[in-house]
N, C-alpha and C positions, 0 to 999 in steps of 0.2 A: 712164420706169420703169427704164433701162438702171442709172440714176446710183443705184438701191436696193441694188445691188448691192457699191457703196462703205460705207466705214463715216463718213468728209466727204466732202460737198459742196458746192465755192461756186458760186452761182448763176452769178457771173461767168463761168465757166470754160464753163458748158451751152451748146453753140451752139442757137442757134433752129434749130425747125424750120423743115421746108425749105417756102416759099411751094405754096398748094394755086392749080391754075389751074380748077379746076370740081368741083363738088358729088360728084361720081362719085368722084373722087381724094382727096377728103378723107373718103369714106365706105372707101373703099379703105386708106388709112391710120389709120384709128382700127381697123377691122379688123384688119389687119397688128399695130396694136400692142395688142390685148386678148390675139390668140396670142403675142406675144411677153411680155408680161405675167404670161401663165400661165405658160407656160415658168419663164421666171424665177421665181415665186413659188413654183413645184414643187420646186426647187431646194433649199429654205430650210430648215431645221430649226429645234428649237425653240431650239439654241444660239446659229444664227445670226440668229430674229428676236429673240433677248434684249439682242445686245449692242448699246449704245449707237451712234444717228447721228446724227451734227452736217450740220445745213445750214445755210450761210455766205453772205452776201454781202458779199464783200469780208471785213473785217474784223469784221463784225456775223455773231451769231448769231441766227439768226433760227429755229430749232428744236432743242434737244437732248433726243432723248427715247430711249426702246430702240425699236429698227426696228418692229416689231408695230408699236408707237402711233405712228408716223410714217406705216407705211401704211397702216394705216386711217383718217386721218387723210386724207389725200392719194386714196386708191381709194375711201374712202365717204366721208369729210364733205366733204369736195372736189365730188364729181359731184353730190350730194344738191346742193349749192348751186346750181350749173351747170343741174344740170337746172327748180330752181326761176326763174335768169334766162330760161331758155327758157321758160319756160309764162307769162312776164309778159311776153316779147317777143309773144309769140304771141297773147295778149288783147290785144297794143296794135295788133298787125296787124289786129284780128275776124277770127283762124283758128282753126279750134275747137281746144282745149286735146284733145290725145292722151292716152290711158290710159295714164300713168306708173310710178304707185303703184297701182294700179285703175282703177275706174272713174272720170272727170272726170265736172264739174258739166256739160259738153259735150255726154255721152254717154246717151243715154238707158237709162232704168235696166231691169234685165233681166222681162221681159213685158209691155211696150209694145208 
């Protein structure tokens, strides 16, 4: 989220994140970075989600859009996906599908 704050970015340049060693610490760190997230997007006005952001790899553009359609891009259609590989991991494990978006086909329905 830090790199939104540019108006390019080459992917090259992002160092990775840093290796998680247990489930606590990578729950720790997605926390750490939704507050920092918000921050940053508190920040933003409407001039500066208009103006155009280039994200780069290398010499390839791989998105120029105005910031707005970059992060919602990246903050919803992004996680929506994400969260869709997780509920298809999860049917392949038989662990019941969590209430997401609502109720799952998991969950029994309300007055059972």
């Amino acid at each position: 989220m830090r790199f939104a704050q540019e108006d390019e970015v080459d992917a090259m340049t992002v160092p990775p994140p840093p290796a998680a060693t247990s489930t606590a610490e990578i729950v720790a760190a997605f926390d750490a970075n939704v507050r920092e997230a918000a921050e940053i997007l508190g920040r933003f006005d409407d001039e500066a989600l208009g103006r155009m952001f280039t994200f780069r790899r290398g010499g390839t553009v791989i998105v120029r859009a105005p910031k707005a359609a970059f992060l919602r891009r990246v903050l919803l259609n992004h996680s929506v996906h994400h969260r869709g590989q997780l509920s298809v991991y999860l049917r392949l494990l038989d662990v019941p599908v969590p209430s997401i978006y609502g109720p799952s086909a998991d969950e029994s329905p309300v007055g059972d």
